[in-house]
C-alpha positions as CSV (number, residue, x, y, z in Angstrom):
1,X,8.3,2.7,-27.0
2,X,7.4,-1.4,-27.8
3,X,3.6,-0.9,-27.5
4,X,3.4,-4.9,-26.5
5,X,5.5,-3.6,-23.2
6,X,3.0,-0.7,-22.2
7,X,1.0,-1.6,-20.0
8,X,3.4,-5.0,-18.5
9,X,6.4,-3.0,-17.7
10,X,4.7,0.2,-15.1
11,X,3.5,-2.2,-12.5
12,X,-0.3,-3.4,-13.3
13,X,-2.6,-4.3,-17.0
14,X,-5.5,-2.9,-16.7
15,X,-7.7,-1.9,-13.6
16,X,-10.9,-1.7,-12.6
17,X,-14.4,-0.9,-13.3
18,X,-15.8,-1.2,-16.9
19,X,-13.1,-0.3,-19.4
20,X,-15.0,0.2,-22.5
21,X,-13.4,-2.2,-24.9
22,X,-14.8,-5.4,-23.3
23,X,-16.2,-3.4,-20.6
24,X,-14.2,-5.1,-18.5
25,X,-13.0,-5.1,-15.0
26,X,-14.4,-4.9,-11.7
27,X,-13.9,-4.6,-8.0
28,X,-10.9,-3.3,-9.0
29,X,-10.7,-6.1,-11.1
30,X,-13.5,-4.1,-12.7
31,X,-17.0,-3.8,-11.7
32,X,-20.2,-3.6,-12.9
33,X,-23.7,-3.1,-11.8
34,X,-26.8,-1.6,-13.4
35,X,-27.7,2.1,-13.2
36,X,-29.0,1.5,-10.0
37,X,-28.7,-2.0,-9.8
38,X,-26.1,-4.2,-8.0
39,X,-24.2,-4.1,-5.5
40,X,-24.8,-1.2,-2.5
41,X,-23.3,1.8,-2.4
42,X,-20.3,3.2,-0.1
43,X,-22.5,4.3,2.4
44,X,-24.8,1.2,2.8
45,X,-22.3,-2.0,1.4
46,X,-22.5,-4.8,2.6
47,X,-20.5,-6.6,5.0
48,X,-17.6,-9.3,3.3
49,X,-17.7,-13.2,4.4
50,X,-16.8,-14.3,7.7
51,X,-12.5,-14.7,7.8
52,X,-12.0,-18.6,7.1
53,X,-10.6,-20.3,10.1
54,X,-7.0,-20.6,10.7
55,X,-6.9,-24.1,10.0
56,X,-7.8,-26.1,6.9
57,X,-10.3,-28.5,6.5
58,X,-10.0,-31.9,6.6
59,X,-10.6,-32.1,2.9
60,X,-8.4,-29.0,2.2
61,X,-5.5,-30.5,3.9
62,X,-4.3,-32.5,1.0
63,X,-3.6,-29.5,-1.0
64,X,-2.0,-27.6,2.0
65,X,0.2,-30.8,1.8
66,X,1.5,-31.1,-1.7
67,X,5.1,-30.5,-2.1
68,X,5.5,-28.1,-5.7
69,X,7.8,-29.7,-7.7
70,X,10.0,-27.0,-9.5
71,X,11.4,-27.1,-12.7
72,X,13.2,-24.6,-15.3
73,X,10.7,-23.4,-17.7
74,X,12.1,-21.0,-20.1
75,X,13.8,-18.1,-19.0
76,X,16.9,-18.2,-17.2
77,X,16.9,-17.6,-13.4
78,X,13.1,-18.6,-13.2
79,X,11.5,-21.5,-12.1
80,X,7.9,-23.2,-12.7
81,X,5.9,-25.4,-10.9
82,X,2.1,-26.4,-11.0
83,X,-0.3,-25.7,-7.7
84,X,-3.5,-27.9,-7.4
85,X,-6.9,-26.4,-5.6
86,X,-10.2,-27.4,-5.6
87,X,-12.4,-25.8,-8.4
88,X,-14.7,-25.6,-5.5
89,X,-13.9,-24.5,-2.2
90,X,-17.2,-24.9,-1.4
91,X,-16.8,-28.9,-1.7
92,X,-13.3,-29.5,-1.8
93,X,-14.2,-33.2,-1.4
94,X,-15.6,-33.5,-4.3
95,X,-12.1,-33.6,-6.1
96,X,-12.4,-31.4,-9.0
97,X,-9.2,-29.9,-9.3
98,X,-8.0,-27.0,-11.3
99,X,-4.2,-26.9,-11.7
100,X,-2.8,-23.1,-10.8
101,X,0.8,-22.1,-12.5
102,X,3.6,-20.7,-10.2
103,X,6.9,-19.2,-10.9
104,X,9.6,-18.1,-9.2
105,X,12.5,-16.7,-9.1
106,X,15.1,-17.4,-5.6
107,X,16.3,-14.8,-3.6
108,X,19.8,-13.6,-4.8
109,X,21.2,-12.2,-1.7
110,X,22.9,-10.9,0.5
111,X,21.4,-11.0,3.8
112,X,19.1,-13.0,5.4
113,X,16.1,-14.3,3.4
114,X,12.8,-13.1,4.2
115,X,10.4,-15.7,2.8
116,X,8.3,-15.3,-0.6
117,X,7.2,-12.1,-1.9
118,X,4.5,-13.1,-4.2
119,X,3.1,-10.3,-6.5
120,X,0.2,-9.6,-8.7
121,X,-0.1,-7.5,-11.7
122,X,-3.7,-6.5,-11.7
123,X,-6.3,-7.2,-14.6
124,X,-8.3,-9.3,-13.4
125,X,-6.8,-10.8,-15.9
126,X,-3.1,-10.2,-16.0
127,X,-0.5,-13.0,-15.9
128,X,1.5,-13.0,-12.6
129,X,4.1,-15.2,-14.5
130,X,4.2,-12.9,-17.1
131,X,4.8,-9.7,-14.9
132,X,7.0,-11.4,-12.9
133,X,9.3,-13.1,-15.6
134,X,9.5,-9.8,-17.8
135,X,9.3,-7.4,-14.6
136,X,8.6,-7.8,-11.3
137,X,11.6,-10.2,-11.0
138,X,14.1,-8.5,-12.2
139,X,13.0,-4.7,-12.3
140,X,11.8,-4.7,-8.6
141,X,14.6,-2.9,-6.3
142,X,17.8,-4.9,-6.0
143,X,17.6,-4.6,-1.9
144,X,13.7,-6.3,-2.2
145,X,14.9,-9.3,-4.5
146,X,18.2,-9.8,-2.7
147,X,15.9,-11.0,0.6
148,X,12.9,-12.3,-1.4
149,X,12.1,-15.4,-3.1
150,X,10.2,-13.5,-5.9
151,X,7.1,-15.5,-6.6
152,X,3.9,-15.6,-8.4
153,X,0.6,-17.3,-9.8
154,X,-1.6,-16.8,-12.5
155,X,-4.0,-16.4,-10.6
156,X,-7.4,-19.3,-11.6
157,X,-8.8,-18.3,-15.2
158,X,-5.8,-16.9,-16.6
159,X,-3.0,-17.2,-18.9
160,X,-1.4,-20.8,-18.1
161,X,-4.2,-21.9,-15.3
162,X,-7.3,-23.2,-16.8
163,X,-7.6,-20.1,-19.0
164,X,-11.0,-18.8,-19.7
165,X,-11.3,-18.8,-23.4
166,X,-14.2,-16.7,-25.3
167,X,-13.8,-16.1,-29.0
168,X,-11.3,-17.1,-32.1
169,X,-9.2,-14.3,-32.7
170,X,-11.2,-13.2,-36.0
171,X,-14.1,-12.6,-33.9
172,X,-11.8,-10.9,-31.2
173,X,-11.2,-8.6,-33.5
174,X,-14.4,-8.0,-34.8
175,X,-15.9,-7.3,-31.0
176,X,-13.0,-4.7,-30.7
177,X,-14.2,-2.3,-33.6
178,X,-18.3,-2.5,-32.8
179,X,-19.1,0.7,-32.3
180,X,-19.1,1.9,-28.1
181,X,-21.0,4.9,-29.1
182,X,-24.5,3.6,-30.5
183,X,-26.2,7.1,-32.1
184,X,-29.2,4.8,-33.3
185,X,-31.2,1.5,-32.4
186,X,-29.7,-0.6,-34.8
187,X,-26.1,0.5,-33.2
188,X,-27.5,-0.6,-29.8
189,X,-28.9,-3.9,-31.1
190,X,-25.4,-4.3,-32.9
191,X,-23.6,-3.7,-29.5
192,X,-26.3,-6.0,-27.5
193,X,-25.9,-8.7,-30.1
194,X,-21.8,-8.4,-29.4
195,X,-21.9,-8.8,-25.9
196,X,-24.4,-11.6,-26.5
197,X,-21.7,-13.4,-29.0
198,X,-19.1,-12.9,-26.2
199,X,-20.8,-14.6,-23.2
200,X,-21.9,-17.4,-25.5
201,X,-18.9,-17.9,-26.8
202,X,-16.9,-18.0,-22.9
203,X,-20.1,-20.3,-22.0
204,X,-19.4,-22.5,-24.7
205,X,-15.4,-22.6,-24.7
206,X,-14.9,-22.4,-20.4
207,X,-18.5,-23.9,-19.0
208,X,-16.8,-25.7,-16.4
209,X,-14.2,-23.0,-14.9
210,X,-16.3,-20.1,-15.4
211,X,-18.5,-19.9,-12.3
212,X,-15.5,-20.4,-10.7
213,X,-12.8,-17.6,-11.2
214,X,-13.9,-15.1,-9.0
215,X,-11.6,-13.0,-6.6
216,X,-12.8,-14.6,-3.0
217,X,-11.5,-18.0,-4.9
218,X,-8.6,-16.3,-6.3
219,X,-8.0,-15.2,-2.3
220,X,-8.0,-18.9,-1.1
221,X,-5.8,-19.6,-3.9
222,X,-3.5,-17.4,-2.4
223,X,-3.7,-18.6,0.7
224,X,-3.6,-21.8,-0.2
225,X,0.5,-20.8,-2.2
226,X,1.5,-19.6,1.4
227,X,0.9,-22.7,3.1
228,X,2.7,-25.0,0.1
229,X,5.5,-22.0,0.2
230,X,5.9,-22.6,3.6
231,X,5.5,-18.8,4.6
232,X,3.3,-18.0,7.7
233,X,2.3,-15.0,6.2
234,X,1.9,-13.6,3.4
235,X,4.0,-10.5,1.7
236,X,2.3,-9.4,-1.2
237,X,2.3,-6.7,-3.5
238,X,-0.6,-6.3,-5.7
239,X,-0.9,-3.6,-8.1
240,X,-4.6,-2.0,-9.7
241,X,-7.4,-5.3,-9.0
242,X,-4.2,-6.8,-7.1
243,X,-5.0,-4.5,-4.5
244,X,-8.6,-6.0,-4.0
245,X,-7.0,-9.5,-4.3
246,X,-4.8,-8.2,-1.9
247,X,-7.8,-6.8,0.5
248,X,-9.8,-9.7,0.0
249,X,-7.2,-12.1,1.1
250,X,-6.3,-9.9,4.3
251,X,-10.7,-9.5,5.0
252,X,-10.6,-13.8,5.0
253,X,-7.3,-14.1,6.6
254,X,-6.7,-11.2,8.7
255,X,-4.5,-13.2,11.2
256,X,-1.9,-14.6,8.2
257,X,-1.4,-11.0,6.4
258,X,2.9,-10.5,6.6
259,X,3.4,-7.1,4.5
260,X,0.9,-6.4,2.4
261,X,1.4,-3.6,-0.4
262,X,-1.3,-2.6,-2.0
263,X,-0.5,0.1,-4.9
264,X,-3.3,1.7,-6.9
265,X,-6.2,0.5,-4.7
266,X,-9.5,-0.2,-5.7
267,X,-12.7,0.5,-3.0
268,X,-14.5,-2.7,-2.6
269,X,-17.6,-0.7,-1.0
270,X,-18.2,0.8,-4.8
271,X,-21.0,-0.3,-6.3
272,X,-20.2,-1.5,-9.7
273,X,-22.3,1.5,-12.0
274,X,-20.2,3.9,-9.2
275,X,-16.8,2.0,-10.1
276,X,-17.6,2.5,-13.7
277,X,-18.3,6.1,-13.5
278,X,-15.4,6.9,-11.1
279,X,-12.9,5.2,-13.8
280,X,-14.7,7.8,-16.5
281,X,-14.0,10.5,-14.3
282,X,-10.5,8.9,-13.5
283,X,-9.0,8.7,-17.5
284,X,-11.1,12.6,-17.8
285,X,-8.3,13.6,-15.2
286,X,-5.6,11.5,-16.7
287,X,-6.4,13.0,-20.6
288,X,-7.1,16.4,-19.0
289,X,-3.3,16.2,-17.9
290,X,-2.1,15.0,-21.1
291,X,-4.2,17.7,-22.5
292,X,-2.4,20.5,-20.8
293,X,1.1,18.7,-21.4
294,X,-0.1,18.2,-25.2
295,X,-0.9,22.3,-25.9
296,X,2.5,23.3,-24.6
297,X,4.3,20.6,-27.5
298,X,5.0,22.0,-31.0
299,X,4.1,18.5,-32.1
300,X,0.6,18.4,-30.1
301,X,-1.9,17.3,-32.9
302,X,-5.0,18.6,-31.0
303,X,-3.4,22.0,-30.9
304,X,-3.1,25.0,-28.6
305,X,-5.4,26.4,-26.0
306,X,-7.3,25.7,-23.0
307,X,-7.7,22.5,-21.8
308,X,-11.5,21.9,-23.0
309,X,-10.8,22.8,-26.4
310,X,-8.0,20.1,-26.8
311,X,-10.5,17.5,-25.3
312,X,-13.4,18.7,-27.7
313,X,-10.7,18.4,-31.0
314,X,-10.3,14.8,-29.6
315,X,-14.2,14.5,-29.2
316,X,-14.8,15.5,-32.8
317,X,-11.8,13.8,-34.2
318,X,-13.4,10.5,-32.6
319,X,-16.4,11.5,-34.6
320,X,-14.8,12.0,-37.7
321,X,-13.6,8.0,-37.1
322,X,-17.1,6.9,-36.2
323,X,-18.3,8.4,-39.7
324,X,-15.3,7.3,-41.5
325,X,-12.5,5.1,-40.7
326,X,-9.2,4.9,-41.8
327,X,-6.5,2.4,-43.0
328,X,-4.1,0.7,-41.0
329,X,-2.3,-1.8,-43.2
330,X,-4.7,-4.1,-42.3
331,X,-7.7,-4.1,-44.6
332,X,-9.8,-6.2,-41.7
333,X,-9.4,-3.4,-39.1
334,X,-9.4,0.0,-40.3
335,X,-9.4,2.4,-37.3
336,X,-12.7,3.3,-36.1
337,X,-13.9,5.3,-33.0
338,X,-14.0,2.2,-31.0
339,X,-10.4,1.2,-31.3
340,X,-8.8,4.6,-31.6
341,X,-10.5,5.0,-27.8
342,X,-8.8,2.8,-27.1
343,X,-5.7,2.9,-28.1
344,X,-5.6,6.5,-26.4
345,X,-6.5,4.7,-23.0
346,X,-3.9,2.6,-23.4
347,X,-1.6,5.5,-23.4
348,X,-3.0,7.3,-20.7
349,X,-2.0,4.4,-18.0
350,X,1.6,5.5,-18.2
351,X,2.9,9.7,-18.9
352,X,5.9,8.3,-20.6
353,X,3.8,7.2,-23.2
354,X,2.3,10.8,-23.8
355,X,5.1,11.3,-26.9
356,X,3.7,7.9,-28.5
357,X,0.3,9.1,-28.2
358,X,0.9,12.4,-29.7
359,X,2.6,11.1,-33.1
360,X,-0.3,8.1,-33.0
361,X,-2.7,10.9,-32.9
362,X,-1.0,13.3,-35.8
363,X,-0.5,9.9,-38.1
364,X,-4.3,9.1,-37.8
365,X,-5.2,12.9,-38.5
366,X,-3.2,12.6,-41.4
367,X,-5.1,9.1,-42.6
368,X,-2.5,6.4,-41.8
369,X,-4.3,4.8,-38.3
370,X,-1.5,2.4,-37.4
371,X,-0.1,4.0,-34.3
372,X,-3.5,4.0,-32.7
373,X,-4.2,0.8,-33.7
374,X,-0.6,-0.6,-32.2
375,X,-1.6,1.3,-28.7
376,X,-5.0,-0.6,-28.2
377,X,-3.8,-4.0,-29.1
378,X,-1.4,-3.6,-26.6
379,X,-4.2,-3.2,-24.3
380,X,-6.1,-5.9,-26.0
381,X,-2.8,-7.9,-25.5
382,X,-3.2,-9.0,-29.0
383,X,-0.1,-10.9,-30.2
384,X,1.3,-9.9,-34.3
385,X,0.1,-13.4,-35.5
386,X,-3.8,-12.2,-34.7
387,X,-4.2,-14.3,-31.2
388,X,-5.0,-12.4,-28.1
389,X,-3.5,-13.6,-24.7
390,X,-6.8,-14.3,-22.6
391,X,-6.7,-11.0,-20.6
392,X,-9.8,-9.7,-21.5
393,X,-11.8,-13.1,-21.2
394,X,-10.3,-13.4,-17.7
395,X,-11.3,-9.8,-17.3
396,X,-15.3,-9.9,-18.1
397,X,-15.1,-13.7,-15.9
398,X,-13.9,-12.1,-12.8
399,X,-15.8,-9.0,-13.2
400,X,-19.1,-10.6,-13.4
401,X,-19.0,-12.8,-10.7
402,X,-17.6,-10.2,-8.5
403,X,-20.6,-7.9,-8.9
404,X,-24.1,-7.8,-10.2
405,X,-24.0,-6.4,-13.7
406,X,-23.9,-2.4,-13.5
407,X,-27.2,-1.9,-16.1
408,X,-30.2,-4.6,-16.7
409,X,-30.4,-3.6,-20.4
410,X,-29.7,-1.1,-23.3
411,X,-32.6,1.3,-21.6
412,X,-30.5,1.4,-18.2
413,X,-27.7,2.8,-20.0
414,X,-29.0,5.6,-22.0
415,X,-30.8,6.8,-19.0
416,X,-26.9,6.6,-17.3
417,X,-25.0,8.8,-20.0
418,X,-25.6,11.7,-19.4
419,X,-23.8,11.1,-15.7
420,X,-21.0,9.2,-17.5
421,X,-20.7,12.1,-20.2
422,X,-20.7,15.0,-16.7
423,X,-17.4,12.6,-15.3
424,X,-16.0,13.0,-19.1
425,X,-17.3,14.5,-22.0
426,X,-14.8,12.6,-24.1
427,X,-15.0,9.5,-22.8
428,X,-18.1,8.8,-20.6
429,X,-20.8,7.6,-23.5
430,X,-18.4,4.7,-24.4
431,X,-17.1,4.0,-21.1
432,X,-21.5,3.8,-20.0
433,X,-22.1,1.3,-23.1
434,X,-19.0,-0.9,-22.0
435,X,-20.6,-1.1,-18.8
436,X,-23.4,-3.3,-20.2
437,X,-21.1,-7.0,-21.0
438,X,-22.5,-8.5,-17.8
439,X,-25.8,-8.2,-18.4
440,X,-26.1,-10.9,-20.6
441,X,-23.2,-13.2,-18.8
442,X,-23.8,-17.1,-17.9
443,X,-22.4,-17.3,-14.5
444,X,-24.3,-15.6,-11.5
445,X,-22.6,-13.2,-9.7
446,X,-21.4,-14.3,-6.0
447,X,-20.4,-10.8,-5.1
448,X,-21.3,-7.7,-4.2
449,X,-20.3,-4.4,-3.1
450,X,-19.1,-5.2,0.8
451,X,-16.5,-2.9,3.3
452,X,-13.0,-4.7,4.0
453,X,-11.9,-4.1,7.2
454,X,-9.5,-7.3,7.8
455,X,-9.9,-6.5,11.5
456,X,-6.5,-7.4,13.4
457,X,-4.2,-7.6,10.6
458,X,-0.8,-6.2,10.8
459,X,-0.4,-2.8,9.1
460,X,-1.7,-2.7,5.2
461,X,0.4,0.0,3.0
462,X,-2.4,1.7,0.7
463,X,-0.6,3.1,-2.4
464,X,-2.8,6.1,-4.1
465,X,-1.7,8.3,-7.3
466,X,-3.5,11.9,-7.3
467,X,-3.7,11.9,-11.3
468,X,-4.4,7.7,-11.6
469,X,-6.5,7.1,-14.5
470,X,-7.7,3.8,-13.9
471,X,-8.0,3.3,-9.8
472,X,-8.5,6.8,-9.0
473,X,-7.1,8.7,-5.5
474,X,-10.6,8.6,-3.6
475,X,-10.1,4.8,-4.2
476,X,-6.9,4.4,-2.3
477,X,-8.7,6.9,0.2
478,X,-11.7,5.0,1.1
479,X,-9.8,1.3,0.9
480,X,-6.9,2.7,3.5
481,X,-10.1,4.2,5.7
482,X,-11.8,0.4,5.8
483,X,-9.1,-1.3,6.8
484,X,-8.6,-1.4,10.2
485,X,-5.1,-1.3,9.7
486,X,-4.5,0.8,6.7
487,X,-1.5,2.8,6.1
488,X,-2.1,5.7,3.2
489,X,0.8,6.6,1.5
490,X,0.2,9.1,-1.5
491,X,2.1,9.9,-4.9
492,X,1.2,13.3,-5.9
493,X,1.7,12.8,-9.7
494,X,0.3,11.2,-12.7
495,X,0.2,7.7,-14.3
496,X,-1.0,4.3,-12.9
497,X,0.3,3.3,-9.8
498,X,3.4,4.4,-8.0
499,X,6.1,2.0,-6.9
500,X,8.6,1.4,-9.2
501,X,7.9,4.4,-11.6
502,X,10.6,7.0,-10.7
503,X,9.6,7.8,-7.4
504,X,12.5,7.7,-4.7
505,X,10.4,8.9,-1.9
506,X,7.5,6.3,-2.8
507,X,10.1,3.3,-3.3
508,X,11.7,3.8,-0.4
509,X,8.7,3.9,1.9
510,X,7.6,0.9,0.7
511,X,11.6,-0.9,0.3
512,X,11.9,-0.2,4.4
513,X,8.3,-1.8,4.5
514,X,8.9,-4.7,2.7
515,X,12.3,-5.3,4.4
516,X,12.5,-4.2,8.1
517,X,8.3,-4.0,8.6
518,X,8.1,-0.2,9.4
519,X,5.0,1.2,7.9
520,X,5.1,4.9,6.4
521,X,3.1,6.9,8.7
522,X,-0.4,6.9,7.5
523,X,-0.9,10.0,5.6
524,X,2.3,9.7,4.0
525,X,2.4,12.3,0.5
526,X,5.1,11.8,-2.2
């Protein structure tokens, strides 16, 4: 399998919470708080922002008025344009701007056209353009892009509109391999001091866009692409953090939601510490799987037996690393615990890539740690020339702002692991530590922790997975329960997210959604 395809081609990047690596996502675009801290809890959040009215502004009018002006732009049956909104909805007269890339691709028929069916990839942080140019537009179902003008944005912050940029990729790669596991103060300092480099560094390189990437803004954005569209609603199908884009836009504009699909959903009333720890618990299930699948191979480098002793030969293996890397053809980035972790994330988004993981797992056993190494810069989105694509700068942005960092400090954490480590003993100190990256960032947080109910919106299809490692089930449960209009449709299986990945019974649920407006019936299982 192309490792640079891996996570682009199954439907979403990355999802929620506090990946370790940069710790990274939130609200489903990953989310943070402090072990106690932040945003409230299911049972006590917080209620969202008032729904904007149905009319603009005066000052927003202008940008509901622009005409796009589409050109080619590369790839052959898309098309590009440039979107401008205000870098502040707040004061929209004040006429900063921030310029927002579109593509498209027009609806190929037969039949009748349907309007724009604008998708979103996930992340925060993943290119809509990209997903849609290399996926979305021509993998989606045949019938779906026949009555669709496929569309999408990169959505403020990332890839090709006004990217948040953070380090030089010699430094990127240097953050990648500190260690996630500190066994010592200097290792904490170490990691504090990283984090540290990385906020200065997206202070320094994005000060004027950063305070201003978060998903409520994203959500107006959105809105904002219907109206210039010409659509009256919105269809949307938003995959992983898409699905809290997704929500968020339906909470402000209840009354302009078309068909919304919203596949591998986050729950916007988790705090961010209990987002973090539910994604632990999440990839536990998800390697637990692969675990089981992995003892019945004759290949399986982790060996035979019950499920727990696979996991602890990975455990000690990721020791072995921490104690003593080893080479990769690149002398600068030997594989240590920290990227080897990841790399096996990376795999566990997607089953198919369960043989990859396997012979990337024997190779570094037997001292050559390239395979590994391939799997997480794929998730880092790191390009062979040693740039990284700004996924995981976009990712921390969004994620901050969204919610309160999930720990105040290095003491907050410790006291947390051992309730990360109970979710999963392999993974749950790292993914604690990679909780910590908002602590230190530059930009307040605007959000918190809230319910989404989007109260007189036209039925919402909630997509769950029972084995999804990154937005797990209870996730789809509780966002489908807030909604008052929420339709839960369930894929019993493994893997991140559901439509588009093999399932017949899924896709065609959501196909007969998307093109004659019949909802499943809620409660729906694959």
């Amino acid at each position: 399998m192309d490792t640079s395809r891996l996570l682009r081609t199954t439907g979403t990047v990355i999802a929620a919470a506090g990946l370790l690596l940069s710790g990274c996502t939130t609200s489903g675009s990953a989310q943070r708080t402090s072990a106690s801290a932040g945003g409230a809890t299911a049972g006590g959040a917080a209620q969202a922002a008032p729904a904007v009215p149905e009319e603009p502004s005066a000052a927003l009018r202008p940008y509901y008025a622009q005409k796009l002006r589409w050109r080619e732009c590369g790839v052959p049956g898309f098309e590009c344009a440039t979107m401008k909104a205000p870098l502040d909805y707040a004061h929209p007269e004040s006429g900063q701007d921030v310029e927002l890339a579109v593509a498209r691709k027009k609806a190929t028929g037969p039949g009748k056209r349907l309007g724009s069916l604008v998708v979103n990839p996930g992340g925060p942080g993943g290119s809509g353009i990209g997903y849609l140019q290399a996926y979305a537009g021509i993998g989606y179902p045949a019938p779906v892009r026949a009555r669709y003008d496929m569309v999408s944005i990169d959505p403020r912050g990332v890839a090709r509109s006004a990217p948040v940029e953070c380090l030089t990729g010699p430094r990127m790669d240097a953050y990648t391999q500190v260690d996630q596991t500190p066994d010592d103060g200097a290792e904490r300092a170490k990691l504090v001091e990283a984090y540290k480099e990385f906020a200065a560094g997206c202070s320094a390189r994005s000060q004027r866009v950063l305070p201003h990437v978060s998903t409520v803004e994203a959500a107006r954005d959105l809105d904002l692409l219907r109206g210039v569209l010409g659509d009256e609603k919105l269809t949307y199908v938003g995959a992983s953090y898409g699905t809290f884009l997704g929500a968020t836009y339906a909470d402000l504009y209840p009354g302009r939601v078309g068909r919304l699909v919203l596949d591998g959903a986050m729950d916007p009333t988790r705090s961010a510490i209990d987002l973090n720890r539910d994604q632990t618990a999440g990839f536990e299930t998800a390697f637990r799987s692969f675990a089981r699948d992995c003892a019945k191979q004759t290949d399986c480098p982790l060996g035979r037996g019950s499920t727990d002793q696979v996991a602890q030969r990975l455990k000690d293996f990721f020791r072995t690393l921490d104690a003593k890397p080893v080479p990769t053809g690149e002398p600068a980035r030997p594989l240590g615990e920290a990227l080897a972790t990841t790399g096996v994330i990376a795999a566990l988004y997607d089953e198919s890539a369960w043989p990859q993981l396997r012979e990337a797992i024997t190779q570094a056993m037997d001292g050559d740690g390239a395979g590994l190494l391939g799997l997480a810069d794929s998730y880092y989105e790191r390009e062979p020339d040693g740039s990284y694509a700004n996924l995981m700068y976009a990712n921390a942005a969004v994620n901050c702002l969204d919610q309160p960092p999930a720990f105040s400090g290095p003491d907050a954490v410790a006291a947390a692991v051992p309730s990360f480590e109970k979710a999963s003993p392999v993974f749950g100190a790292g993914f604690a530590w990679a909780s910590l990256n908002c602590a230190y960032w530059p930009a307040k947080a605007t959000g918190a922790a809230h319910r989404v109910e989007a109260k007189g919106a036209a039925p919402i299809v909630v997509v769950g997975t029972t084995r999804d490692p990154a937005t797990p089930y209870k996730w789809a449960q509780g966002l489908a329960g807030q909604l008052d209009s929420g339709v839960l449709l369930t894929y019993d299986g493994d893997g991140h997210t559901a439509y588009g990945r093999g399932s017949d019974c899924i896709d065609t649920a959501i196909n007969r959604y998307l093109l004659e407006g019949t909802a499943p019936a809620d409660g729906k299982k694959c």
